[in-house]
C-alpha positions as MATLAB code, in Angstrom:
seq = 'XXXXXXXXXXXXXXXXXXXXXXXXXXXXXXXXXXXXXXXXXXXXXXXXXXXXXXXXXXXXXXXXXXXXXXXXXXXXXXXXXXXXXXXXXXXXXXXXXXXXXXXXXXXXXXXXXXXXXXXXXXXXXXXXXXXXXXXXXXXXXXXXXXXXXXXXXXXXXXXXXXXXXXXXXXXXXXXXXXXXXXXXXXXXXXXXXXXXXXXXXXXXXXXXXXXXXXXXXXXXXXXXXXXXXXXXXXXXXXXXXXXXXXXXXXXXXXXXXXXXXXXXXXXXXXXXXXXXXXXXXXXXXXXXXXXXXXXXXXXXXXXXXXXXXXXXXXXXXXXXXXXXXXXXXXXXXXXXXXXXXXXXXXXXXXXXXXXXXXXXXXXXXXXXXXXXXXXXXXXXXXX';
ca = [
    -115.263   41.416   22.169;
    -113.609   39.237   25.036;
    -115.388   36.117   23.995;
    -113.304   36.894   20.370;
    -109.956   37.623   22.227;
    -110.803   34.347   24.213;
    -112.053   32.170   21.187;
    -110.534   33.356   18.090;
    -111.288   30.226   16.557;
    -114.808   30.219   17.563;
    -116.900   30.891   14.099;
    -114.396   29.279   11.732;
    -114.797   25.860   10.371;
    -112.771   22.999   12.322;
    -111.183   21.821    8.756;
    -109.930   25.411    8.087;
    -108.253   26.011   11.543;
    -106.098   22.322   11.135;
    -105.314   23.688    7.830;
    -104.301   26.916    8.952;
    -102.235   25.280   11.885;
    -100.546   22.916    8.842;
     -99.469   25.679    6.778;
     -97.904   27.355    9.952;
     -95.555   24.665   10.297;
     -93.828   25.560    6.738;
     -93.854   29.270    7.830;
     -92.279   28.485   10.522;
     -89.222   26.752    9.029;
     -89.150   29.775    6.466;
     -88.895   31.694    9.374;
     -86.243   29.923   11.174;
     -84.279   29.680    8.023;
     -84.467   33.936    7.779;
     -83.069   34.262   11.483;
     -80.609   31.623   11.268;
     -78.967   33.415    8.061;
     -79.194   36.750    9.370;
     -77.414   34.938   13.064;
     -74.522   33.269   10.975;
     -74.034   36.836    8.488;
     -74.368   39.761   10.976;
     -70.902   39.498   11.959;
     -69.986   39.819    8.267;
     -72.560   42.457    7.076;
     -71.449   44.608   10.813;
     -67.973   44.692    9.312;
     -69.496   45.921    5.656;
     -71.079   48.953    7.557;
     -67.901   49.655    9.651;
     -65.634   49.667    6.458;
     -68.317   51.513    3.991;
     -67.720   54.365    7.435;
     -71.785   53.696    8.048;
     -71.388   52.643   11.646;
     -71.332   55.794   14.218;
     -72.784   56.100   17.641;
     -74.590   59.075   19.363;
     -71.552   58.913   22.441;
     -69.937   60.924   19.790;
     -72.067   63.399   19.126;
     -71.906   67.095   20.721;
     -73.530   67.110   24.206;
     -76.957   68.810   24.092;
     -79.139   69.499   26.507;
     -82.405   67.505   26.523;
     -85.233   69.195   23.821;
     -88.621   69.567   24.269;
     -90.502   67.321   21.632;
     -93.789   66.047   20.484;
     -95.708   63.959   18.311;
     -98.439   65.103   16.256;
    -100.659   61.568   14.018;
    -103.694   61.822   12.231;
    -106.931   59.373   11.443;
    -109.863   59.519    9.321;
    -112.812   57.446    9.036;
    -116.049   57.361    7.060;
    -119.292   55.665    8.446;
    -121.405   54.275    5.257;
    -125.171   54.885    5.946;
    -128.007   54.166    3.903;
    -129.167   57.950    3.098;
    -125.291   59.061    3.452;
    -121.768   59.027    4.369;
    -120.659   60.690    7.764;
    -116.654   61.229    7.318;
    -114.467   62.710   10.221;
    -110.592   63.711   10.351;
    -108.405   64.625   12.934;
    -105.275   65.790   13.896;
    -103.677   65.598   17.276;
    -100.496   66.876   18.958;
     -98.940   65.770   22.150;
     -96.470   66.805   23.902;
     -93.559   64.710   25.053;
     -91.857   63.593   28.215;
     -90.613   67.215   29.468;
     -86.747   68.019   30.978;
     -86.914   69.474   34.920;
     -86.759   72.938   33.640;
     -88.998   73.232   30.921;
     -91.685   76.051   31.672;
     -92.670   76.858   27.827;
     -96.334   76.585   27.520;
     -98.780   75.271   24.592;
    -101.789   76.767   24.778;
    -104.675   74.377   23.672;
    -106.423   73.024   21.623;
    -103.980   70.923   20.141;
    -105.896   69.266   17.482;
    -107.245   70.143   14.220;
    -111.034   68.505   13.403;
    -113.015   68.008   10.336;
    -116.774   66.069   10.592;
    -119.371   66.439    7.656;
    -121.923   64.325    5.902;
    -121.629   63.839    2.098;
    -123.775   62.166   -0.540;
    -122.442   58.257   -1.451;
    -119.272   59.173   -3.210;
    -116.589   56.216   -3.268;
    -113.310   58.179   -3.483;
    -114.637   60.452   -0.467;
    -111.922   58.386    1.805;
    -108.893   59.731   -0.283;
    -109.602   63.275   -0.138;
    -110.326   63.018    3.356;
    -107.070   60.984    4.050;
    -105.315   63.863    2.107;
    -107.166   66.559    4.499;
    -105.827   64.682    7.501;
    -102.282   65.022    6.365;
    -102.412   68.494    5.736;
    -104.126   68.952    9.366;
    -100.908   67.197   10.612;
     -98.619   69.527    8.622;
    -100.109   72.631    9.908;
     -99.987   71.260   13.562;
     -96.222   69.936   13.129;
     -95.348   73.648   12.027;
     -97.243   75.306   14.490;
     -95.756   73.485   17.407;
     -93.233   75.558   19.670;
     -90.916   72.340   20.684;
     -87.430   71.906   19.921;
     -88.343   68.252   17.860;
     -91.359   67.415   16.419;
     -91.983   63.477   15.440;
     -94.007   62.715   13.035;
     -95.212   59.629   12.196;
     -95.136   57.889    8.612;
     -92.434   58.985    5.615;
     -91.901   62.523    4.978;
     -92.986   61.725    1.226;
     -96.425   60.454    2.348;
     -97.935   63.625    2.542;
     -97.379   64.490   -1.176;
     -98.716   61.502   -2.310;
    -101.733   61.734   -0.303;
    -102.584   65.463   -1.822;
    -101.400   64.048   -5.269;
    -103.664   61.384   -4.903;
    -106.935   63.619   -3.554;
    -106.219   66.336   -6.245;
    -106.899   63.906   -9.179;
    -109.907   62.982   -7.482;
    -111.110   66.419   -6.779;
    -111.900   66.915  -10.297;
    -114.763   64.460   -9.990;
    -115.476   65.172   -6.091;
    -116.349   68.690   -6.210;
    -119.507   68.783   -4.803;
    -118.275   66.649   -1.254;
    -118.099   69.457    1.294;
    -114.384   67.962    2.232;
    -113.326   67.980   -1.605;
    -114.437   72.326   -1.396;
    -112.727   72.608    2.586;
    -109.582   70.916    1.310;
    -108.746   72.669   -1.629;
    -109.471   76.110    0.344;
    -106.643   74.532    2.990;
    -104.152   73.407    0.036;
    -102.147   76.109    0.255;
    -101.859   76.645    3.804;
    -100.788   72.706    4.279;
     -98.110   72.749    1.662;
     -96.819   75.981    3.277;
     -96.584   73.884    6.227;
     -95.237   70.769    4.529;
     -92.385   73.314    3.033;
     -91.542   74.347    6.168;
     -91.020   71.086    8.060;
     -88.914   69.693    4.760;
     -86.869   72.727    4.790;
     -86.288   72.781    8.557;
     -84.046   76.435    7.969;
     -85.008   77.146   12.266;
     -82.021   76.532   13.963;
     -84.399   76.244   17.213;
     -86.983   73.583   15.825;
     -86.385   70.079   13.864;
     -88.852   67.714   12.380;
     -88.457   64.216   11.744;
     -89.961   61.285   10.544;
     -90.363   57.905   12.030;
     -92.592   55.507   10.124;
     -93.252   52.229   11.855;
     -93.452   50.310    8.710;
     -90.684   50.894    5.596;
     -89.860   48.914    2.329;
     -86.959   51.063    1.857;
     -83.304   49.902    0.723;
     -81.125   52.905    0.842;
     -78.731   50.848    2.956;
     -79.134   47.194    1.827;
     -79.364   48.069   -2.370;
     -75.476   50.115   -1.330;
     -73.748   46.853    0.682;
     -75.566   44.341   -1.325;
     -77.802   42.543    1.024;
     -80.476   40.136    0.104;
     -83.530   41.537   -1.550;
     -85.742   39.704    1.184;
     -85.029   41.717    3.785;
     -86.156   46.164    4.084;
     -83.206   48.210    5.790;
     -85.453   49.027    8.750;
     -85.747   44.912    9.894;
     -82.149   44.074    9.339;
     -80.695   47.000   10.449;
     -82.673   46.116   14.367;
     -80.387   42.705   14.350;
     -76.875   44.548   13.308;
     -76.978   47.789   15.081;
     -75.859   47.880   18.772;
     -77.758   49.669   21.606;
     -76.720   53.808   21.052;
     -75.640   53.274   17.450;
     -76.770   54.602   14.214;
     -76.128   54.596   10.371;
     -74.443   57.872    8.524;
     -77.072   60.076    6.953;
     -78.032   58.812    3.663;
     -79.857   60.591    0.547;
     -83.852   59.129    0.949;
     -84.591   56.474   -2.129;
     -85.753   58.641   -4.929;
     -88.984   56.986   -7.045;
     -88.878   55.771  -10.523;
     -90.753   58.425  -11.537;
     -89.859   62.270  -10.718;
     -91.702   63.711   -7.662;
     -94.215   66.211   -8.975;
     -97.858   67.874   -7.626;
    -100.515   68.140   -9.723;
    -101.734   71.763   -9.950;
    -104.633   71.438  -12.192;
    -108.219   71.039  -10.004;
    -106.764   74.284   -8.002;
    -108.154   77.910   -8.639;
    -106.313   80.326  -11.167;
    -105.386   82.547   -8.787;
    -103.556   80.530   -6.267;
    -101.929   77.996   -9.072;
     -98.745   80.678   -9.466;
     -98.094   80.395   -5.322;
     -98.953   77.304   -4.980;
     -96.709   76.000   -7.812;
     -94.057   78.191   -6.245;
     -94.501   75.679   -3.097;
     -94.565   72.645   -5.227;
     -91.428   73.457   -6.515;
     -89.873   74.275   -3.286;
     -91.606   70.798   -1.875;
     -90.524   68.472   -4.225;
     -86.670   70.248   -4.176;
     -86.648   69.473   -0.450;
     -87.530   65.943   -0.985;
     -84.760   65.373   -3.033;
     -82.669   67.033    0.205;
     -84.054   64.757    2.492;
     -81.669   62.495    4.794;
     -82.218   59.123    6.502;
     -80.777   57.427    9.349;
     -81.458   54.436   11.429;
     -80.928   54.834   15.262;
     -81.074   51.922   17.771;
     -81.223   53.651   21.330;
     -81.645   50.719   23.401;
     -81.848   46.765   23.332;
     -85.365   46.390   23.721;
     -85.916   48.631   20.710;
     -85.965   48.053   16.926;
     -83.464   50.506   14.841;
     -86.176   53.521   14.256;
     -86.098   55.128   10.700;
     -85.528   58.633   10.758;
     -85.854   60.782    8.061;
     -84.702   64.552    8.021;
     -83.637   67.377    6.509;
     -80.492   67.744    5.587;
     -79.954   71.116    7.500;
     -80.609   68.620   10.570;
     -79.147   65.769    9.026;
     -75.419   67.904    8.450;
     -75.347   69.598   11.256;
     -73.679   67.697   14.651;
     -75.870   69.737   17.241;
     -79.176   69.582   15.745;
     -78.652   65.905   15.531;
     -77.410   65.568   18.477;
     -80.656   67.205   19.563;
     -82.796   65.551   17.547;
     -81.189   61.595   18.701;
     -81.405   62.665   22.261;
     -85.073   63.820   22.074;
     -85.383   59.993   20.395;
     -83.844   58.401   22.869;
     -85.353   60.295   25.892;
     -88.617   59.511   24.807;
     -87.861   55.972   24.510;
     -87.457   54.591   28.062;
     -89.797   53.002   28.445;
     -89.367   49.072   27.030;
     -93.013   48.421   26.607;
     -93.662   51.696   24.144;
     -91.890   50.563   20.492;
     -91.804   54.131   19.695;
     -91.010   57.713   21.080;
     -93.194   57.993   23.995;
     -95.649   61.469   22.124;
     -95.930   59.279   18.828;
     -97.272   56.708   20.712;
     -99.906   58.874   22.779;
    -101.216   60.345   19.506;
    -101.955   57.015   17.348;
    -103.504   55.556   20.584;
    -105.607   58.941   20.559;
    -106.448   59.245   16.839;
    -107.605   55.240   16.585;
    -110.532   55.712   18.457;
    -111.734   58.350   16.064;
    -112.923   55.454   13.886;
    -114.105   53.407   16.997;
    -116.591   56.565   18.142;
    -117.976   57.297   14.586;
    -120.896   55.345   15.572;
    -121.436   57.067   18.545;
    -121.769   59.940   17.173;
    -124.088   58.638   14.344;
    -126.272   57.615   17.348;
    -126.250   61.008   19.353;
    -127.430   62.382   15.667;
    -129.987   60.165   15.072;
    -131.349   60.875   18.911;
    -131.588   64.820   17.704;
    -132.867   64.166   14.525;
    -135.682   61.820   16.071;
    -136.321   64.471   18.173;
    -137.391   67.482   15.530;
    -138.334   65.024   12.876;
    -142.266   64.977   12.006;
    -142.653   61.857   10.201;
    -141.728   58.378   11.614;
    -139.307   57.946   13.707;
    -138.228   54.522   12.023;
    -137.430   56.335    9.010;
    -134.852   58.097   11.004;
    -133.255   54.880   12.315;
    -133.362   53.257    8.372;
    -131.648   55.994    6.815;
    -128.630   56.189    9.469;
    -128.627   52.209    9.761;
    -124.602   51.916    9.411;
    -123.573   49.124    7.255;
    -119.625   49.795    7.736;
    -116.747   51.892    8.581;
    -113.747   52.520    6.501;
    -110.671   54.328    8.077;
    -106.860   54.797    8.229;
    -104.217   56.748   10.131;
];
């Protein structure tokens, strides 16, 4: 691993790296060209925002106290090995940078864990991806601070369970396909809850890292080329942020797909679904700069937070107290959980080794029959 940080150019061919290099030189001007028009416009497209009454800062906002927050992130992986899959999900909550006073305890654990081994089944990743976002739900809604961050778009988790749902038809026999349509309907009450956001004492917000969204930029007219999210980090001053705007609806309506469920929860959970995909269509977003070193964050809400001056005002200052620190991009729990959840993927073959060790141990034929059928050929994951 340090020899490749060292040598990244070590195993390719010399006439592919002075090609690469070439091509970088026309990327480059590209580049330039991007920041030089954004340099000689922001002045203009600063003034669009001010006179469209976009432009506020959080000076202005009621006083609150500092709130309690934390961030909850998920990852999944799944090893491929010759006989089988091994697949593993997690959830993980952690709690934030805490005011002088706080004395409010969270019990642990704090995470939510799901490890199995299935048959060779392709589309095992999705429903597994679609069980880690319901483990983050459930934490997020089970969490006793005053702002819960959660990483990624508020809408992600609907198309993750949309997406495993349609699969579950043909993935019934996976243990994860049986474990997370039994959890369905827990995790969309939990995905309800955080959309609604009706506790006056608790708000839950979104902050993906990575957004192609326009909401903004399709309103004042700016260039195509550029997602609200990157232009938005160049115009916005440190402590401003952008009037709550109605979240991008798709080209196609929202809906969840009841069909692979059992009969007798398909009346609740369509209940749910309803409720869900009503909330979505509530759903707020802002862009907050809190300091100079920082990018403007995305921040989606509800619009009970969104609409109401103190529980923004909350929710900004548990943002920007969490941010203080210029080398974390991020508020300070979000970070802590991705850096916890990535090495899920990075110990999956430790733990296919500690299971080949006991299996080797009780098996009575050879032992290199063991090692052949857990050889690991690769690992497939996301967060």
């Amino acid at each position: 691993m340090r020899e490749s940080l060292e040598r990244p150019f070590g195993e390719l061919p010399a006439a592919l790296v002075d090609e690469v290099l070439k091509r970088t030189e026309d990327l480059s001007k590209k580049l330039l060209d991007d920041f030089e028009q954004v340099r000689t416009r922001r002045h203009e497209w600063r003034e669009g925002l001010e006179r469209a009454g976009l432009l506020r800062r959080d000076a202005e906002l009621p006083y609150m106290p500092i709130p309690t927050t934390c961030g909850v992130d998920g990852s999944y992986a799944v090893e491929r090995l010759l006989a089988s899959d091994l697949v593993a999900a997690a959830a993980v909550a952690v709690e934030g940078l805490t005011p002088p006073s706080e004395t409010r305890h969270w019990p642990e654990p704090r995470h939510l864990v799901w490890v199995e081994t299935e048959t060779h089944e392709a589309e095992v990743g999705v429903v597994l991806r679609a069980l880690m976002a319901g483990m983050e739900l459930e934490l997020a809604a089970q969490a006793p601070h005053e702002v819960i961050f959660l990483d990624g778009s508020l809408t992600t988790p609907l198309i993750y369970f949309n997406q495993a749902l349609n699969k579950s038809r043909d993935t019934l026999h996976l243990h994860t396909t049986t474990y997370f349509l039994a959890q369905a309907t827990s995790a969309l009450k939990a995905y309800l809850t955080i959309l609604a956001s009706t506790r006056s004492d608790r708000c839950w917000i979104a902050i993906p890292k990575y957004t192609t969204r326009r909401e903004i930029g399709q309103g004042m007219g700016w260039p195509d080329t550029y997602d609200d999210r990157g232009l938005l980090s160049f115009l916005l001053e440190p402590g401003e942020y952008t009037s709550p705007r109605s979240l991008q609806q798709p080209t196609e309506p929202w809906h969840l797909n009841l069909t692979p469920l059992a009969p007798a929860t398909k009346e609740e959970v369509g209940r749910i679904g309803e409720a869900i995909i009503s909330a979505l269509g509530e759903i707020q977003v802002i862009y907050y700069r809190p300091y100079s070193w920082l990018p403007a964050l995305r921040v989606e809400m509800s619009r009970a937070v969104a609409e109401n001056q103190a529980r923004l005002a909350t929710a900004l200052h548990g943002i920007r107290h969490q941010c203080g620190a210029p080398a974390v991009m991020e508020p300070y729990p979000l970070y802590m959980a991705d850096r916890i959840v990535k090495h899920l993927p990075k110990s999956i073959p430790t733990f296919r080794q500690v299971t080949t060790q006991h299996i080797s141990e009780a098996y009575q034929g050879s032992i290199g029959e063991v090692f052949l059928g857990l050889h690991g050929y690769r690992t497939e994951s996301g967060v």
